[in-house]
C-alpha positions in Angstrom: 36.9 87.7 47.1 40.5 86.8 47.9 39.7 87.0 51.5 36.6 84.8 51.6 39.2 82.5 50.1 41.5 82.6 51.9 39.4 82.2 55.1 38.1 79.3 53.5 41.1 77.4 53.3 42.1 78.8 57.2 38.9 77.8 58.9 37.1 75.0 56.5 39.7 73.2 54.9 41.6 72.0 57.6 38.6 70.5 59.4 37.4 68.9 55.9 40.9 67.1 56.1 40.6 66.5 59.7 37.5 64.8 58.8 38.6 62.5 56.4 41.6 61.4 57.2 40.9 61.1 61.3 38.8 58.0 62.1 35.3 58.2 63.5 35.8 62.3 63.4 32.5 63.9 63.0 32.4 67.9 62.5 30.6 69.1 65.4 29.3 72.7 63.7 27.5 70.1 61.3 24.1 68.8 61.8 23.7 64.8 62.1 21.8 63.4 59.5 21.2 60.6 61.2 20.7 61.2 65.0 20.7 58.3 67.4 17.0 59.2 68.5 16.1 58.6 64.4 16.4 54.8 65.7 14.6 52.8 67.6 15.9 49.4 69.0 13.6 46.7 68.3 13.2 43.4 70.6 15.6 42.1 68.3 18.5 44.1 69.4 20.2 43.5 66.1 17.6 45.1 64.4 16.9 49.0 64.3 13.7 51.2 63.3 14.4 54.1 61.2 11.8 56.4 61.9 12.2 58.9 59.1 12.0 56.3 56.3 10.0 53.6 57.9 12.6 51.0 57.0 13.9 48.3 59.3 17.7 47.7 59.1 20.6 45.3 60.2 22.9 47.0 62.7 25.7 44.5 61.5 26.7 44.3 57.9 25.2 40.2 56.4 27.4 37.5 57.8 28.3 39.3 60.6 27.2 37.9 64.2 25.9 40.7 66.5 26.8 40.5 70.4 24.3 42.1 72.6 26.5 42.1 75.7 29.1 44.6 73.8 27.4 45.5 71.1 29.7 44.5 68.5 28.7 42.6 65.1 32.3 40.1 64.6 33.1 38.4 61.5 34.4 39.4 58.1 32.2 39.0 54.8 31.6 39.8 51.4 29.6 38.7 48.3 29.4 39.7 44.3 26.4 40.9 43.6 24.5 37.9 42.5 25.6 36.1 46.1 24.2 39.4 47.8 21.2 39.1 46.1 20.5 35.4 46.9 22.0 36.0 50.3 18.9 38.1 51.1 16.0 35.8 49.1 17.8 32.6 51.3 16.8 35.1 54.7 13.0 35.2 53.2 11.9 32.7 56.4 8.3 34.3 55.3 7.9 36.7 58.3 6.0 39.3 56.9 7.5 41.7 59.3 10.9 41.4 57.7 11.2 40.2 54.4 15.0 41.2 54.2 16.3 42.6 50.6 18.9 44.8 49.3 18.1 48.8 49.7 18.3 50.6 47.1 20.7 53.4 47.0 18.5 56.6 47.9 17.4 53.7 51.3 21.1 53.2 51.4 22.8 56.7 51.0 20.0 57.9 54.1 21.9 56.5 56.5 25.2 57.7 55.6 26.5 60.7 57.9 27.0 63.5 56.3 28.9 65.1 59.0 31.2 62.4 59.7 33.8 60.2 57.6 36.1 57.0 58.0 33.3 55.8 58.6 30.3 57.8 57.3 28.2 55.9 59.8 26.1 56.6 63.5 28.5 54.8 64.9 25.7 54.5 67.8 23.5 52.6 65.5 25.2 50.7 63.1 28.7 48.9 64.9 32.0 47.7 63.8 32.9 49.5 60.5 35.7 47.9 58.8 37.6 50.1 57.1 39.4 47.5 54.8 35.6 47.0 53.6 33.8 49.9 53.1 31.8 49.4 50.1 27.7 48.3 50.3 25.8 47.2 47.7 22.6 48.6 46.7 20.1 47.1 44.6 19.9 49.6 42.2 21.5 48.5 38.7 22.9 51.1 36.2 23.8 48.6 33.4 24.8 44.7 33.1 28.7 46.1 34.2 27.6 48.5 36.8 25.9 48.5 39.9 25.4 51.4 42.6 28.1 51.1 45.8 27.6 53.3 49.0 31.8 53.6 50.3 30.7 54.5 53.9 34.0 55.8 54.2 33.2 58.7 53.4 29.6 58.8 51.9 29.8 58.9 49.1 28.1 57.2 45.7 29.9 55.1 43.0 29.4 52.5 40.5 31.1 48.5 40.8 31.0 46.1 38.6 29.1 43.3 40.1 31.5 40.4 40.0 33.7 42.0 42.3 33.2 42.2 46.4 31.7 44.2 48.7 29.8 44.3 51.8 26.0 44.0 52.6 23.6 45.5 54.9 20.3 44.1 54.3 16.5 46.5 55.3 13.2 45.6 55.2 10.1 47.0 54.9 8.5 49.1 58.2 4.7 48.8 59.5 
């Protein structure tokens, strides 16, 4: 037992704390759980296909202005949760092809990387992760004080209350 430990903390730890303190460090031995050929570009270019859930998503978090010719997103924003909420119902134009909402937080927590951290993001597919603002919303509500937060930093789930900030990137519905 002591020597599974111990080669535990020899080979895994150090590449766990490689991982999260490295940015844009993925652990190779890992498999991605979200693989560039998940996506698919759509005409749009700042507007991706995610083939395992069927969900259309933003590549750049809301308020952010994508450039095609570097594919960037530039800008800096983020809402409480009631402006993130009518954020998305003031981007209803009535195209039934993307009626733009908030995910919830299983739609946003499936596009986290598992095997990466600072940011917890394909990198490939979604640009220009700002670590200063990692938090998302999601749409899911626990009580009046809480709301569900994906912290792309490193993947993981928590609760925020929603008068306080974070970021936003909006999905809609697939075919």
């Amino acid at each position: 037992m002591k020597n599974t430990f111990l080669l535990f903390i020899i080979f895994v730890l150090p590449g766990s704390l490689a991982a999260a303190t490295n940015p844009n460090l993925c652990q190779s031995a890992l498999i991605s759980t979200t693989p560039d050929e998940r996506f698919t570009e759509q005409v749009d270019p700042s507007i991706v296909y995610d083939r395992r859930t069927g969900l259309f998503w933003q590549r750049c978090p809301l308020g952010l202005s994508y450039d095609a010719v570097n594919n960037v997103c530039s800008g800096t924003m983020q809402y409480s949760y009631t402006e993130a909420l009518n954020q998305a119902l003031a981007l209803d134009n009535g195209d039934p092809q993307f009626a733009w909402r908030l995910p919830n937080i299983k739609e946003l927590a499936s596009i986290a990387e598992r095997k990466c951290a600072k940011p917890a993001l394909n990198l490939n597919i979604f640009y220009n992760f700002d670590e200063r603002i990692p938090l998302f919303w999601s749409s899911t509500v626990k009580d009046s004080q809480h709301v569900y937060i994906i912290n792309f930093e490193n993947g993981t789930t928590d609760l925020r209350n929603p008068d306080l900030n974070a970021s936003v990137r909006l999905v809609a519905d697939g075919p």
